[in-house]
N, C-alpha and C positions, 0 to 999 in steps of 0.2 A: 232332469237329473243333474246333480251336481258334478261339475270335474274338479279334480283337484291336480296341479301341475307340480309340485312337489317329489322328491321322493323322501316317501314316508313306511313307518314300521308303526302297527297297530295292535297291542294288548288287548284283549275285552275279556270281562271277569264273566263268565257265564256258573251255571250249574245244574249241574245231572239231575234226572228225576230219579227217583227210588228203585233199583235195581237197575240201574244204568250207571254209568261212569265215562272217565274222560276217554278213553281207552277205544270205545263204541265211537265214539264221535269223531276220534283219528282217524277209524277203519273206515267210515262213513265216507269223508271226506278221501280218502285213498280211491275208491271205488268210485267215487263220479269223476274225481281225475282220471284213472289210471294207472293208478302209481300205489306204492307200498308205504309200510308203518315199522321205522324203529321203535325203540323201546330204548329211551336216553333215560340220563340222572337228570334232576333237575334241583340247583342248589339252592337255601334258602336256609333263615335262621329264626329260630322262636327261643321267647322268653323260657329261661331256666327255672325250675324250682325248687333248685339244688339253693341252698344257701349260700352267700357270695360270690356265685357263678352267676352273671351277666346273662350269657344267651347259650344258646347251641346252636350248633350247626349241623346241617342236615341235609340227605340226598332222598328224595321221592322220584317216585316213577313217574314219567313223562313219554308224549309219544309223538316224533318227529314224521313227517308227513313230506316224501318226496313225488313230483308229477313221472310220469310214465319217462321221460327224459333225464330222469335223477334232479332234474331242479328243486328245490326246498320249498313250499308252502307254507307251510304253518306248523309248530311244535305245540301240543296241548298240554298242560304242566298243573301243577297245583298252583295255589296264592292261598296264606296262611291266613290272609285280613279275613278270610271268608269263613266266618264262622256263627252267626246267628240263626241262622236258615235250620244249621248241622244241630243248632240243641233240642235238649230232650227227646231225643230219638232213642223210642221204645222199641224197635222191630230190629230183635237179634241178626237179622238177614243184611243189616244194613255195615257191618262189621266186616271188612274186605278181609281176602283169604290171603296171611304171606306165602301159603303154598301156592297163588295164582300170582305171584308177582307182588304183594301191594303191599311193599314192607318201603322200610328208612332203614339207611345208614346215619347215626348221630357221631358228633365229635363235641367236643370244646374246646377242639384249638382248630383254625381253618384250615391252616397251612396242612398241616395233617389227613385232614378230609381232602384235599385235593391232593394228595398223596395216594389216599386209598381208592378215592376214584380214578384214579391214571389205572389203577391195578386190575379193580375189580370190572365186570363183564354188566353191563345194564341185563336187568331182565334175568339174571340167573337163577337157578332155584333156592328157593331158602334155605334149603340144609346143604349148600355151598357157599354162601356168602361170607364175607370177608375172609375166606380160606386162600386165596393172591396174595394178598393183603398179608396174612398172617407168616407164609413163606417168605414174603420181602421183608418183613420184621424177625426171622429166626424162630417165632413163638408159634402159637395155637391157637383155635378159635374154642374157647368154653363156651359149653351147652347151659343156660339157667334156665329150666321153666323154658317159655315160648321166647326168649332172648337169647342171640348170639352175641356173645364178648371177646373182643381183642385187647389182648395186654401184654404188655412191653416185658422182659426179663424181669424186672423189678417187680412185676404186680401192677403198675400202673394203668389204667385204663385209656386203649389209643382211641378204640371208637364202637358202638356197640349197631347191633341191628334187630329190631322187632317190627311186629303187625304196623300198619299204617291206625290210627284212633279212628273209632265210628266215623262212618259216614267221609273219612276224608282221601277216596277214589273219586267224590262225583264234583268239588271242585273244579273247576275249567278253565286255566287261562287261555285265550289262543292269543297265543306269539306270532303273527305272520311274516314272513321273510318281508325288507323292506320294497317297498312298492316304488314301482316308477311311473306306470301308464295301469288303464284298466284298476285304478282302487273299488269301484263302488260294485263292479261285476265280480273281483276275487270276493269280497267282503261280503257279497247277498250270497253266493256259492258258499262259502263257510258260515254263516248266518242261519242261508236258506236248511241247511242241514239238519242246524242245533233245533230249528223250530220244527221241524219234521221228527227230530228224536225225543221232543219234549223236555228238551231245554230253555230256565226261564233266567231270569237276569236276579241274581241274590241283594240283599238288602244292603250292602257294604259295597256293592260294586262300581269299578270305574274304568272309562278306558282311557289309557296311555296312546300318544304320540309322539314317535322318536322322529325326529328332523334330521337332516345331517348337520353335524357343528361348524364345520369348517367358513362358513361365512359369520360368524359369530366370533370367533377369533382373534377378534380385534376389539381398541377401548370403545371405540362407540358405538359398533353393533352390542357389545356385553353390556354395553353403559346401559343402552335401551331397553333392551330383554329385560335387565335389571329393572330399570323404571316403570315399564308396562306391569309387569308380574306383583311389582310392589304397591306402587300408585293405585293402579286399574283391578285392585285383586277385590273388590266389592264388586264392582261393573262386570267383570271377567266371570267370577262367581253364578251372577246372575245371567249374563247374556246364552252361557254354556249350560244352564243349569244343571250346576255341579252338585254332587249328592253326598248333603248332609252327613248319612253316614257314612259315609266313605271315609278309611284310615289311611295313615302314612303321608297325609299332605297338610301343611301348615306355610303361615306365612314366611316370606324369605326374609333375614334379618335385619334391622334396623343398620347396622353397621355396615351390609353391604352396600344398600343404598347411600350411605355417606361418605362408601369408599369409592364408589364409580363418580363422584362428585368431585375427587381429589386425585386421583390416584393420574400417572403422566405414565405412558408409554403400556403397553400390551406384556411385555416379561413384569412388571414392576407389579403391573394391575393383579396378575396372574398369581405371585406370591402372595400379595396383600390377601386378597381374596380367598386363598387355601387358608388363613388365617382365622378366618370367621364362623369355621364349624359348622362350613358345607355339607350335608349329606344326601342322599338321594330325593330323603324322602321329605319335600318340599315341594309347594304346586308348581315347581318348575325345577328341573333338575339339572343342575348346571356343572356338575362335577366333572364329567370328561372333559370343560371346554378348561377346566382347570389343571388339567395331565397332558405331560409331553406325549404320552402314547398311550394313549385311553383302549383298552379292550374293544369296545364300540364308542366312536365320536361322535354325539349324537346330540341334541337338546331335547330331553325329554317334557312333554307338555303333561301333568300328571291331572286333570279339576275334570274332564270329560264325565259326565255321569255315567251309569253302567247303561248298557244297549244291546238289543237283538238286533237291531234296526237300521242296515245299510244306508239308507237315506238319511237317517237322522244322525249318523255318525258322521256321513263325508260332508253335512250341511256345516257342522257344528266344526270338522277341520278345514272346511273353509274359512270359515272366519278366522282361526288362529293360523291359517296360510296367511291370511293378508295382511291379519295382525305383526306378522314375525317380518314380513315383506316391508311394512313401515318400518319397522327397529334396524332395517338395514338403510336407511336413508339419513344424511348426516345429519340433519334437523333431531334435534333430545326429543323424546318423547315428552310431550308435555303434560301436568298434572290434570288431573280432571277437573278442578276447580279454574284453571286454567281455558280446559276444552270443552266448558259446558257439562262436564259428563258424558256427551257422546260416544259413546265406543263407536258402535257406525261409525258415524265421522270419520274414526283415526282408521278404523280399519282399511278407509276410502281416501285416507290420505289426505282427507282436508281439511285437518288438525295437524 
């Protein structure tokens, strides 16, 4: 069995079978711990099809998973990338009830949404929802059809809330509090579950890696990170076998790589690098290590394929343990034309 000595935070994109949802798989897990099941927001944004409206933003029900001691386990949430699995689904039963919970809050402005979420109660019933909300604005919640509406004095529209769309209760991500000792036992325990509840791994799926950032913080650990992820993202690709379909991760930019090449001192590097249209979602997510006080400081490893598979995940964060282990050493990471192509090799340090 593999150890991994790190503390680490692990994503995996799982999904519900057909009259199951994430919500079953909370309670699951609550019960071989000990422990109980909130009923959190969980925020995330999807494509608009309002015309010149960008995105939305959006609150889904999520369920937070403490042990018998109140310590945090794991949160099971939606992930919006998941969605091939969900088409053409014919079987009316597969459409969640908002009267059982399984509604959204939408906004278009975020600031906003994290406004109403300060307000409103997780989990409340739908013919209360954004009634908080509408008290802290002076206004009212309109009734449309199966849609509740919040609008401002004027008419303007603050945030609205309906049903969740087909099939999207059985979505799964599980978020586990980060890990310091015991990864591969938490992970078959949350695993060992989903595969008892008939939970399979979706066609888009991937799992995440959060690190902590704070030894990266500097120009030559960044410089590395940078180089490994850029250089090595063919090898990296392969050696993880990272899944094709999988959304929301691309190569990190040509310019950042030319800026960790040049750039002199850690505040200098820092700004340069906000400059180049960082965002999360790259196969390596570097954005906290670019904020003086990041929400969570972390360096997210995003190419992992999707997994049920306790062994096969903590094999595959092994290597990117020892991979990140090299980029802390003052030696540049070197090109692969360079080092053979090895990854082994670098990962063993003798590249």
């Amino acid at each position: 069995m593999t150890t991994l000595r790190r503390r680490i935070g692990f994503e995996i994109e799982l999904l519900a079978p057909r009259g199951s949802d994430r919500r079953a798989l909370a309670g699951s897990v609550a019960d071989q711990v000990g422990g109980r099941v909130s009923t959190v927001f969980h925020t995330d944004s999807e494509p608009s099809l309002v015309p010149g409206m960008g995105q939305f933003w959006h609150l889904t029900p999520g369920f937070a998973v403490n042990d018998g001691a109140g310590r945090p386990v794991a949160s099971f949430v939606d992930d919006i990338t998941l969605v091939d699995d969900l088409r053409d689904l014919a079987d009316p039963t597969d459409v969640p009830s908002a009267e059982d919970g399984w509604y959204r809050i939408l906004s278009d402005e975020p600031r906003l949404l994290r406004l109403v979420e300060r307000h409103e109660t997780p989990g409340a019933p739908f013919d209360r929802v954004l009634r908080s909300a509408a008290e802290l604005f002076g206004t009212r919640v309109d009734v449309i059809g199966p849609v509740r509406r919040l609008d401002d004095e004027s008419g303007a529209t603050l945030a609205m809330a309906t049903a969740l769309a087909r099939g999207r209760d059985r979505p799964c991500e599980i978020v586990t509090a980060p890990l310091t000792a015991d990864h591969h036992a938490t992970l078959e325990l949350l695993l060992g579950r989903a595969r008892t509840l008939g939970f399979t791994v979706p066609r888009e799926a991937a799992v995440h890696l959060h690190f902590d950032g704070a030894p990266f913080r500097a120009p030559g650990p960044f410089a590395n990170l940078v180089r490994l992820f850029a250089l090595w993202r063919d090898e990296l690709r392969s050696a993880l076998g990272s899944n094709p379909a999988a959304t929301r991760v691309r190569r990190l930019p040509d310019e950042l790589l030319a800026l960790v090449e040049t750039a002199d001192g850690w505040p200098a590097l820092q700004t340069a690098a906000a400059g180049v249209g960082l965002t999360k979602f790259f196969d390596v997510n570097l954005t906290a290590l670019l904020d003086a006080d990041p929400v969570r400081d972390t360096v997210e490893v995003r190419i992992l394929p999707g997994s049920i598979d306790a062994d096969a995940i903590t094999e595959r964060a092994a290597l990117v343990e020892q991979l990140l282990d090299r980029c802390l050493l003052s030696e540049p990471v070197p090109s692969p034309e360079r080092a053979g192509g090895d990854l082994r090799a670098l990962a063993d340090h003798v590249v």
